[in-house]
N, C-alpha and C positions, 0 to 999 in steps of 0.2 A: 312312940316318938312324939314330940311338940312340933304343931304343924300351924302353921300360919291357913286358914281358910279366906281365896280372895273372893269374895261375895259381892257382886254388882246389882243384887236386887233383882234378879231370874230365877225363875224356875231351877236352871241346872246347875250355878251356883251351890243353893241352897240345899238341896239335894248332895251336893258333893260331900257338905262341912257333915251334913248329916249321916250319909256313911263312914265319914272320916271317925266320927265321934263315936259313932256304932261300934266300930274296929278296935274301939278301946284308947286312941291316942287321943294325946292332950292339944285339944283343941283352940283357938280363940278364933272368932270372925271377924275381918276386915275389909271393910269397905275404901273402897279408892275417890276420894273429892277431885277429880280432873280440873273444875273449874273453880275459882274463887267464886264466882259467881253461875251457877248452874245455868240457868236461861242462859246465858251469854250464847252456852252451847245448846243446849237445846232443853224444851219443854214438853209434856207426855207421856207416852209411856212408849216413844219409838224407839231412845236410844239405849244409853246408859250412865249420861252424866244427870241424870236429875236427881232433886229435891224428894219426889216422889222414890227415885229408885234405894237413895241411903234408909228412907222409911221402911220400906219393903225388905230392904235388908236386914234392918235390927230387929222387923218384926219374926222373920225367918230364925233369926241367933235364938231371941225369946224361943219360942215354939220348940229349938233342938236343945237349948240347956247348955250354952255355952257366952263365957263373955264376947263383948261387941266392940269395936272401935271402928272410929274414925280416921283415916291417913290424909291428910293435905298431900296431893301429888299433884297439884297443881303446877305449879311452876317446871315441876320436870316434862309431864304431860304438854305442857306448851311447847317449851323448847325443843324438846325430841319429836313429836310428833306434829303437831299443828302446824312450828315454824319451817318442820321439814316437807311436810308437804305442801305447805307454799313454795319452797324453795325448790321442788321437785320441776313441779308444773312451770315454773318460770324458768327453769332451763331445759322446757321443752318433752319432760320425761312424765313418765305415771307410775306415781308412788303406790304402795300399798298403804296404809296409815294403819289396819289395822296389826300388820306382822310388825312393825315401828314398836307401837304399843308391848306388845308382847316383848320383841327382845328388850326395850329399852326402859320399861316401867314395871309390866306384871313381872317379868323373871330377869328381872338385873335389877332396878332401885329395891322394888319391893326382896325381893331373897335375898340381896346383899344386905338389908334393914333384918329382914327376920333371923338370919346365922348373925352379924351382929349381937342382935339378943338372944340368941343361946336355939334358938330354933332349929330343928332338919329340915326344913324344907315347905314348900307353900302348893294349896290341895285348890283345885278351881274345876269349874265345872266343863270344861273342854271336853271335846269328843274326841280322844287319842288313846292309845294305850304305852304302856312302857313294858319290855320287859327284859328280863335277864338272857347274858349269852357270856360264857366264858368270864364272867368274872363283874362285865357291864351289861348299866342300865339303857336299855337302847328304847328308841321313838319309831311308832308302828301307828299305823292308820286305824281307826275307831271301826267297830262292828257293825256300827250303823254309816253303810256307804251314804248317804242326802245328809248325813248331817258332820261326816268328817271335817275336822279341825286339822288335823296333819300337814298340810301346807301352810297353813298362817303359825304354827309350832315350830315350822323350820329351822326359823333365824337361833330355836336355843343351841348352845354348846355344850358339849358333851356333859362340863359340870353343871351347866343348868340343868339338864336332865336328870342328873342323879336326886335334884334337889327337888323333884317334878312328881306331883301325884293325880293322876287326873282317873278319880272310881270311877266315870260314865262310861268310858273305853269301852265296856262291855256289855252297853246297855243300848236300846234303842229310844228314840225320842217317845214315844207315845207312852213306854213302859216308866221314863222314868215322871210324865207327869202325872201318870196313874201311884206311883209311890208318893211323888211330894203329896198329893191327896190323900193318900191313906195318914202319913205320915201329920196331916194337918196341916201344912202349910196352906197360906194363905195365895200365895204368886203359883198354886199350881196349874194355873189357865192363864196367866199373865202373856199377854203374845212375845212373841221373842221379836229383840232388835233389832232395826235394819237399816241399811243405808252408813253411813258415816256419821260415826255418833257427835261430833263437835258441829255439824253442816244442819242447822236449826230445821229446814226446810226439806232437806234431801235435794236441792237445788246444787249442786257443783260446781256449774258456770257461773252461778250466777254470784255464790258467796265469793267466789273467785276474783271474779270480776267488782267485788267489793273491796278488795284488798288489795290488787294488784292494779285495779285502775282498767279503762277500756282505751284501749290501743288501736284504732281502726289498721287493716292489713290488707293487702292482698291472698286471695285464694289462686293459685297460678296451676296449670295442669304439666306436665312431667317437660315440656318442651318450652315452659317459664312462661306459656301464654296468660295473663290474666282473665279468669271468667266468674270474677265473684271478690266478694267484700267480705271480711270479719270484722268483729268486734275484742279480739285478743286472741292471738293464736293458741296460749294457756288452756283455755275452756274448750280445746279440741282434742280427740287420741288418736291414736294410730288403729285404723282400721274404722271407723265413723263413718259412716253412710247417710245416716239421717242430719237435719239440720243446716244443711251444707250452702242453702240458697243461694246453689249457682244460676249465672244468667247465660251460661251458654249450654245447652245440650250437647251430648256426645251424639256421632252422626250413625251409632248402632244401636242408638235409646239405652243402653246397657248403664245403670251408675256407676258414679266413682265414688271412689271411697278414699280418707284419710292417707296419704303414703306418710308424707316427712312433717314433722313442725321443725322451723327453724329459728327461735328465739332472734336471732341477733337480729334477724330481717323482718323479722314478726309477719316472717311467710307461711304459709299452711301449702302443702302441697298435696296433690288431690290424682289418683289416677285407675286404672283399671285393678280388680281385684287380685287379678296374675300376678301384677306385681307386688302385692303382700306377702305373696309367697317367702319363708325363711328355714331353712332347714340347719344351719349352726348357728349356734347360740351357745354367747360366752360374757360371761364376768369376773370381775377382781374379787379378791380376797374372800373366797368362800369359806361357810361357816359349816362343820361338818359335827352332823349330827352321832357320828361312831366313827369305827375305822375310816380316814382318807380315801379317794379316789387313787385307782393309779396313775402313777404320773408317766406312762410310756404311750405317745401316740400311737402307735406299732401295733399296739395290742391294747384298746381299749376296752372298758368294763360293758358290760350289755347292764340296760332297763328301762327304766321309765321316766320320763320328764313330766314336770306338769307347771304350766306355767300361766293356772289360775286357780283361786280358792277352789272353786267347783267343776272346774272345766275335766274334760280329759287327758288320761294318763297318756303319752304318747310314746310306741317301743323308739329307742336310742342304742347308741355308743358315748359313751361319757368319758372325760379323761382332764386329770390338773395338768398344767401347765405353767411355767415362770418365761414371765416377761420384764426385763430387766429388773428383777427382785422382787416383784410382785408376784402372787400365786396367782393363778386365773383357775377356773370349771371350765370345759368345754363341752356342749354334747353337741352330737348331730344326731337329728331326729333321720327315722326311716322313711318317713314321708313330712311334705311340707306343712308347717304352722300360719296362717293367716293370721294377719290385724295384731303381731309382738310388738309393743312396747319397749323403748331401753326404759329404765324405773321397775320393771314390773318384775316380781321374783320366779327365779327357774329353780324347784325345788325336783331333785334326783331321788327314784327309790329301786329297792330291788324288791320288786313283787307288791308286800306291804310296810318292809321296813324303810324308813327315812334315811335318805344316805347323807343329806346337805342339800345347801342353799346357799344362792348368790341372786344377787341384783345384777339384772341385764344390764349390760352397759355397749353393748354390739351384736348382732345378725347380720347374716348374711344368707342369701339364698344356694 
């Protein structure tokens, strides 16, 4: 096959294109330019938009014996993903940026670019696996549970999957930096990225609050009392505990925590952890990784919800639903979820396979 390798200048990138090529298919590496300007986003070696990381990437191509290019993805990388997660946080919600990224750049621009030019499909170093069932290519959680990617993978659709190769699937982290060493690569010790690769500082309130402006608000507790000041409701989440510098104590010493942001009123609302408590959870237009959900309330699917990159899988009843012509996901967990975000994505599996994903957009307890 001709494979697009996407190379961000890691270890497991690099590693990827390198089994790719190993395998016998025709290769090229490509690196993704997010910013026109790399510092804009950030400089080091924490994220993945730098100067430093396109270097480390052509030096990896050199080393495995395949050509290298550069992509400007710039301009889509902003729009889809930067503007959206401003746009998230200002009505009040928490985005994911990096599952953003993935549907809207690594496997939609970039794999609509590579089939385009005659390509099957694009190879990256994610920790997921694919495999066959009756005919399709389905989406399965990686063998190394601490470093699964299967949640931030969610948003692909089915034909993105088909077009989807990710060799680590069935590797662990430690094994494959001991390969990219044998192998010679240079980024075999290189630390992996972290935080929000576009956020220069790992600062979230604070780039936020550069962009969006500081709003002073009220902190109000569940009976509208005010006990406290912010500086933009934006730079707070649902379930927050720290930072809160309220001025009234609760008369149990017990803290409060984040309940509601309310954008219009640029109110934060603050109360006991009970009330985080959410046990349905539901969104529009879900994106399904294989066969559909069933659509009959009556008889929902059993499995598991997870509704954070690393958090826990949680047993459910899952089920689609249409809301005046809209489709919706619904699950209810078996036990209640603390500190859910609407923004934040409820990705469905049964066991280890991927069933879909939607963006929370309602809970309820």
């Amino acid at each position: 096959m001709k494979l697009i390798a996407a190379m961000s200048g890691g270890v497991d990138s690099a590693v990827a294109a390198a089994r790719a090529r190993e395998a016998g298919h025709d290769v090229i590496g490509v690196h993704l330019a997010l910013s026109k300007n790399p510092k804009k986003y950030r400089s080091g070696a924490r994220g993945c938009c730098t100067i430093e990381d396109s270097h480390d990437a052509r030096r990896a191509a050199d080393v495995i014996g395949i050509p290298f290019y550069i992509w400007d993805m710039s301009d889509e990388f902003h729009e889809n993903v930067v503007e959206n997660f401003l746009s998230e946080y200002a009505a009040g919600r928490t985005p994911n940026p990096c599952l953003r990224c993935n549907e809207k750049i690594k496997f939609a621009a970039v794999l609509d670019r590579a089939v385009a030019m005659g390509f099957d499909g694009v190879v990256t170093g994610h920790y997921a696996q694919t495999k066959e069932s009756h005919g399709e290519k389905l989406l399965y959680r990686a063998v190394d549970d601490a470093k699964d990617q299967s949640y931030v993978l969610a948003v692909l659709n089915r034909e993105q999957i088909r077009g989807a190769h990710f060799p680590l699937g069935d590797t662990r982290k430690e094994d494959v930096r001991k390969e990219a060493k044998e192998r010679g690569l240079s980024v075999a010790l290189k630390p992996d990225s972290h935080d929000i690769c576009f956020v220069p500082s790992g600062d979230n309130a604070g780039w936020l609050r550069e962009r969006l402006g500081s709003e002073p608000g009220a902190i109000v507790d569940q009976s509208g009392k005010e006990i406290g000041q912010h500086q933009g409701a934006y730079t707070y989440t649902i379930g927050q505990r720290r930072g809160l510098n309220l001025t009234v104590p609760t008369e149990s010493g017990e803290p409060r925590y984040v309940l509601r942001i309310e954008p219009v009123t640029n109110t934060v609302v603050v109360g006991e952890r009970e009330s985080l408590a959410v046990s349905r959870i539901e969104g529009e237009n879900p994106i399904w990784c294989g066969p559909a959900a069933a659509s009959d309330s009556s008889h929902p699917a059993r499995g598991l919800v997870q509704v954070r990159a690393h958090g826990a899988a949680y047993p459910c009843s899952y089920f689609r639903s249409e809301d005046n012509g809209v489709e919706q996901l619904i699950a209810i967990t078996d036990e209640p979820i603390f500190g859910l975000a609407t923004g934040q994505a409820m990705v469905i599996y049964e066991e280890d396979r991927v069933v879909g994903s939607v963006t929370i957009s309602r809970t309820d307890s």
